[in-house]
N, C-alpha and C positions, 0 to 999 in steps of 0.2 A: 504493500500500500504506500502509494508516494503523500510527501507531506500534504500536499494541497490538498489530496483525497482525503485527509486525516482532519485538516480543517474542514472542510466544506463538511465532510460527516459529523464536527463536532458542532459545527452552523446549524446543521440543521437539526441535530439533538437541542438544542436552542428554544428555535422556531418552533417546532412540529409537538416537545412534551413541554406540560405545561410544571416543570420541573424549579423549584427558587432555593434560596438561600437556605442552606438547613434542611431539606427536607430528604428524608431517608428511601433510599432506594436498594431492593433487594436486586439481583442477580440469581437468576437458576441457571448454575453451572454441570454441567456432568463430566467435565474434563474431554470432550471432544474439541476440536481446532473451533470449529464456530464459538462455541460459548465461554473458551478462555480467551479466542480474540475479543467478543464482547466484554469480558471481564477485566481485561488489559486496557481498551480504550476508554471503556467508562471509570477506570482508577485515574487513568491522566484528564479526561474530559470533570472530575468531582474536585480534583483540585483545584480548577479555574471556576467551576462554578459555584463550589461549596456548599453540594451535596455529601450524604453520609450514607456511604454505600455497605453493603453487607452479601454475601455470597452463599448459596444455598444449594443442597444437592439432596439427592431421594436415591435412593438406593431398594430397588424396585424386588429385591431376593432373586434376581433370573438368570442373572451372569455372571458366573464365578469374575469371570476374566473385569465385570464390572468393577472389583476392589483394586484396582491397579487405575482406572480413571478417578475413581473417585480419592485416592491420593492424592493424582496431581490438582485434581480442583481443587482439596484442601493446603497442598504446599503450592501453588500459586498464588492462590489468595493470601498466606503467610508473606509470600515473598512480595507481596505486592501492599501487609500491612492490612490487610482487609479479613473483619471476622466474617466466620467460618461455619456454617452448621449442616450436618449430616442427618438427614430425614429415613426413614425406616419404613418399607411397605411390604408386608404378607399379601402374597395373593391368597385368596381363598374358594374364589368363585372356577368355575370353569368357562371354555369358554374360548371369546376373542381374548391375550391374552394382552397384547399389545394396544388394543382398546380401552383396556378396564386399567394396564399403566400407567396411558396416557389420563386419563381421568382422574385416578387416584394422586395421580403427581398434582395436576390443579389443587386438587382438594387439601392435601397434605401441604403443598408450600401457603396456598389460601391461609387456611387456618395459622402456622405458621407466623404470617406475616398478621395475620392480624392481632395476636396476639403481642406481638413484638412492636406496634403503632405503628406499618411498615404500608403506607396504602400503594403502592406501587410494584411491580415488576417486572424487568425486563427480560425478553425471552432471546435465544441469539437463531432466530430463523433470517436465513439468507435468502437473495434473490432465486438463488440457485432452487432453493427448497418450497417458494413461489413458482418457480415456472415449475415443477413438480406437480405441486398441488391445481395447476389449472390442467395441466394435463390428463392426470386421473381424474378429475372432475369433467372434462369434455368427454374420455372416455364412457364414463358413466352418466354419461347423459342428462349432464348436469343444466339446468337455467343459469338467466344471471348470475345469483346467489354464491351458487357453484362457483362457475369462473373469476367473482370478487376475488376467492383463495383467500387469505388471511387477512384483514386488518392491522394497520398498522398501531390501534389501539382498541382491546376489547376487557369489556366489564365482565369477570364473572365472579361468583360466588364473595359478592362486595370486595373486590379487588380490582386495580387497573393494573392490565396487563399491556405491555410495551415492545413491540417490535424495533427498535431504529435499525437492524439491520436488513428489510427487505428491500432495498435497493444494491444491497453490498453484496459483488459476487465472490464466493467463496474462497478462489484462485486468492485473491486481494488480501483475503487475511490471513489465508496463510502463507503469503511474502510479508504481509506486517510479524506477524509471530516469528519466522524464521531472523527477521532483520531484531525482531527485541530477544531473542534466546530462548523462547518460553517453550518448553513441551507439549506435547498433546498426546490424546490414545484417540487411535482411530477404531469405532465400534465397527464391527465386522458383522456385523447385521445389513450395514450400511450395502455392503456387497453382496448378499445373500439373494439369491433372485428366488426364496421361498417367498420373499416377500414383496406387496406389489410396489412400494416404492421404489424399491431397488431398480426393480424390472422396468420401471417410468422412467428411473434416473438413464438406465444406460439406453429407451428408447428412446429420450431428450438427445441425448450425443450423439445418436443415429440422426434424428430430425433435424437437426438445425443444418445439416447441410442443405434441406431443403426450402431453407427457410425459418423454418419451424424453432428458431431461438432462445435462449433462456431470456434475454433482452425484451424479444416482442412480445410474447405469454407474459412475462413482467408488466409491460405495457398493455397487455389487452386486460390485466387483470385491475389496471388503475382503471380502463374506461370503463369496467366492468362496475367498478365498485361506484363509480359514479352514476351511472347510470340506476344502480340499488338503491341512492340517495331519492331519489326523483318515485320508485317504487313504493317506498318505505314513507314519504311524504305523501302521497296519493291513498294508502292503505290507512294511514293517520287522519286523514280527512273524513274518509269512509266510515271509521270506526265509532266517530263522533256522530253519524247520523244512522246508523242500523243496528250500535252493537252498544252493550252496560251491563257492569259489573254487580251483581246481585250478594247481598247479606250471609247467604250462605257458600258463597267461594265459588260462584257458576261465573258465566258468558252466556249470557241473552240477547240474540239475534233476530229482527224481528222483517221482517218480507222486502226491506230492500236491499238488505245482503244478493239477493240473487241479481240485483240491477246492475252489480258494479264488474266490471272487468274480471275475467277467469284469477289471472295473477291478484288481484287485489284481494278474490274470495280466499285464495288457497294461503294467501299469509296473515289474513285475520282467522282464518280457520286454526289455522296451524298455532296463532302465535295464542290463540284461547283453550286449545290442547294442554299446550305448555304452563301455562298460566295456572288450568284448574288441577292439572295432576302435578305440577313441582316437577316436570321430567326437563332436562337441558335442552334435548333435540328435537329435533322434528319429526312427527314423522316419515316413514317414506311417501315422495310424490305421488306416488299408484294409488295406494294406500289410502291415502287422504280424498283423492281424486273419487275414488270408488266409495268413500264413506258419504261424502258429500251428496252423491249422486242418490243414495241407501235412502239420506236422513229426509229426502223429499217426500219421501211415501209411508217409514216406519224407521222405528227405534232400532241406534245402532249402536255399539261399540269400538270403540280405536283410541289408545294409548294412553287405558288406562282410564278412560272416559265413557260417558255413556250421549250420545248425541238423542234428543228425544224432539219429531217434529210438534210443532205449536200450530194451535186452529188456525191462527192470523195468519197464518205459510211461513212462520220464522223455523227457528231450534233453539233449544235449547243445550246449553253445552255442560256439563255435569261431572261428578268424582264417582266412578266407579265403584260402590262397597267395595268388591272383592279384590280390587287392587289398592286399597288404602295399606296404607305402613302396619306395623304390630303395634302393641301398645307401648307405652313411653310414662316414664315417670312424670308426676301432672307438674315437674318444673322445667320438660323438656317440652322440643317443637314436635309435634305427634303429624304423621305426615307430608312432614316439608313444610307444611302450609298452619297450623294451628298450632297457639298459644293461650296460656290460660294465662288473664290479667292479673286474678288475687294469686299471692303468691304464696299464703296460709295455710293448703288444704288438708285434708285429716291424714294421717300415716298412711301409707299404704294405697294413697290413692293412685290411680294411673288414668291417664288419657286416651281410649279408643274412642272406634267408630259408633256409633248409635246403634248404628243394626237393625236388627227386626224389631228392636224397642219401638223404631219409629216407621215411618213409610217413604215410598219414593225417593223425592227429592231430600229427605231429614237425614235418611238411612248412611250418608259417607260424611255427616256434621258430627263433630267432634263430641263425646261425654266424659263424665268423672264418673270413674267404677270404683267401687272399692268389695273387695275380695267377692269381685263374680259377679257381683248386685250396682245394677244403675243406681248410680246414689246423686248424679246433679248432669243436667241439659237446660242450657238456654234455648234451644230450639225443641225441646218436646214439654217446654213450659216446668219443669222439676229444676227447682232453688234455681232458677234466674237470675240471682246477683250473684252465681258463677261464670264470668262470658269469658267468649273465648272472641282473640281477636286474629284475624288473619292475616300472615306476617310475610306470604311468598312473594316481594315487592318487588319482583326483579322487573326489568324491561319489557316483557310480555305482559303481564298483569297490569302495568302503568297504560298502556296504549288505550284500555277502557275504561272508561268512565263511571262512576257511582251511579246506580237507578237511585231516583231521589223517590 
């Protein structure tokens, strides 16, 4: 990486986060060349802007050969003066296995850092790893959405998460690392063509002789994402005139949902999925596609949700009893989505679903059990100065509006 590149990347570290004096910035490092180059640039870029940076790894139990990267990500960050923490993941599910890693790493640095007052993190995906992700996404028959690829700044689990290097190609950092002395471990996954990135990465090397770039998919993934801007604002307007947030944690859609444009239906559909069941994703396009089509004439189910049509030609969009969480102690979130407000309640209480206590729509609203016996519901009328208040605020849930 030549100096100028090293300025102009720390310009736009600048510009682009909204980053000031003092404020603490984590790093998830795993000891690969991308995120101790990222770890390298942001220790010289925090001394001129005087940021208080911090370095973080997860150690996911899959790869022996993993304890040899995650050394040098903790002797970097020593040599670099920068504290250090090493995070711990059991898999225990079956399954994707690299799916449920990649999740549990959010989750685990999330919590992490928010314990630590850390709102921020930076993650070290490269362009490289961009034109990647639009490729397996065109593959797969992706929309817009799809081809955005990553964001250069995303909210999850109340945390900002920070890309500054997707414009930066790969090659680049590691001539900056080789010219500052610093090691890396290169994961051998990385090569593995069991896996489909891999298999993208070396069909990317093949493509670009045809054109087909890490550079341009770079670029088609900015028009991409802009063009989501304009979607995402059109779906926002919509939301405001067909669709409201109900008392008991629904999405109530009422007959001019069907007026609005396909894409506009399929991302308020989707984003009031997400909303009433606490799930991250979406679900599949098909999927959604073929529920939507169902909910016109009878009652359906899809992730996690129960879709029930309404006389007036709307739907209703609902929690599913039988996909709700177990029970939870009544000082925890029961669900994803419910909270009890008094924070007093008797020994032994725990927070499930209502159940057959109640009917229909009551039946996935939260109660206070105590040993077996419904002992409090504010929604089936028993001791009502215990309310529960619902707390899934993320992005999804925000875009509807309160029914007054």
């Amino acid at each position: 990486m030549k100096d100028n590149s090293k300025r102009d990347l720390f310009h736009s570290f600048e510009h682009r986060f909204a980053l000031g004096d003092g404020v603490h910035l984590a790093v998830a490092v795993s000891g690969g060349g991308d995120s101790i180059a990222l770890l390298s640039l942001l220790s010289e870029w925090s001394v001129m802007s005087g940021i208080r940076l911090s370095a973080v790894t997860v150690d996911h139990g899959i790869r022996p050969e993993a304890q040899q990267e995650h050394a040098i990500a903790a002797a970097t960050s020593q040599r670099l003066s920068i504290d250090h923490t090493l995070l711990h993941w059991n898999p225990t599910k079956r399954g994707n296995l690299q799916d449920q890693a990649r999740r549990a790493r959010y989750r685990l640095i999330a919590d992490w850092a928010k314990s630590n007052g850390i709102p921020s993190v930076a993650l070290a995906h490269t362009a490289d790893d961009q034109a990647e992700t639009v490729l397996m996404n065109l593959a797969r028959g992706s929309g817009v959405d799809g081809l955005s690829a990553m964001p250069m700044e995303l909210e999850r689990h109340d945390t900002l998460w920070l890309r500054p290097l997707l414009r930066t190609r790969r090659k680049s950092l590691r001539a900056y690392l080789c010219k500052r002395g610093l090691a890396w471990a290169d994961d051998p996954s990385n090569e593995n063509l069991n896996f489909d990135r891999a298999k993208f990465r070396q069909l990317l090397g093949q493509s670009s002789k045809l054109g087909l770039s890490t550079n341009r998919l770079v670029a088609t993934s900015a028009r991409m994402q802009e063009a989501r801007k304009v979607l995402e604002q059109a779906a926002n307007h919509a939301a405001r005139t067909c669709a409201v947030r109900t008392s008991l944690g629904e999405v109530l859609f009422n007959d001019q949902f069907w007026q609005f444009p396909l894409d506009t239906r399929m991302r308020l559909a989707a984003d009031a999925l997400r909303a009433v069941s606490g799930r991250e994703y979406r679900p599949r396009y098909t999927s959604l596609m073929n529920a939507l089509e169902r909910v016109q004439r009878f009652t359906t189910t899809i992730s996690g949700c129960i879709l029930t049509p309404m006389s007036a030609g709307g739907f209703l969009v609902m929690r599913e009893f039988a996909a709700c969480g177990p029970p939870v102690d009544a000082l925890e979130v029961w669900d994803g989505r419910w909270r009890l407000q008094k924070s007093d309640p008797p020994s032994g209480c725990v927070i499930a679903g209502l159940g057959s206590a109640g009917r229909d729509r009551f039946m996935s609203t939260p109660a206070l059990w105590l040993d077996g016996e419904l002992w409090a519901s504010p929604f089936a009328g028993i001791r009502t100065e215990w309310i529960f208040e619902y707390c899934n605020h993320g992005p999804c849930w925000g875009r509807f509006s309160q029914a007054s």
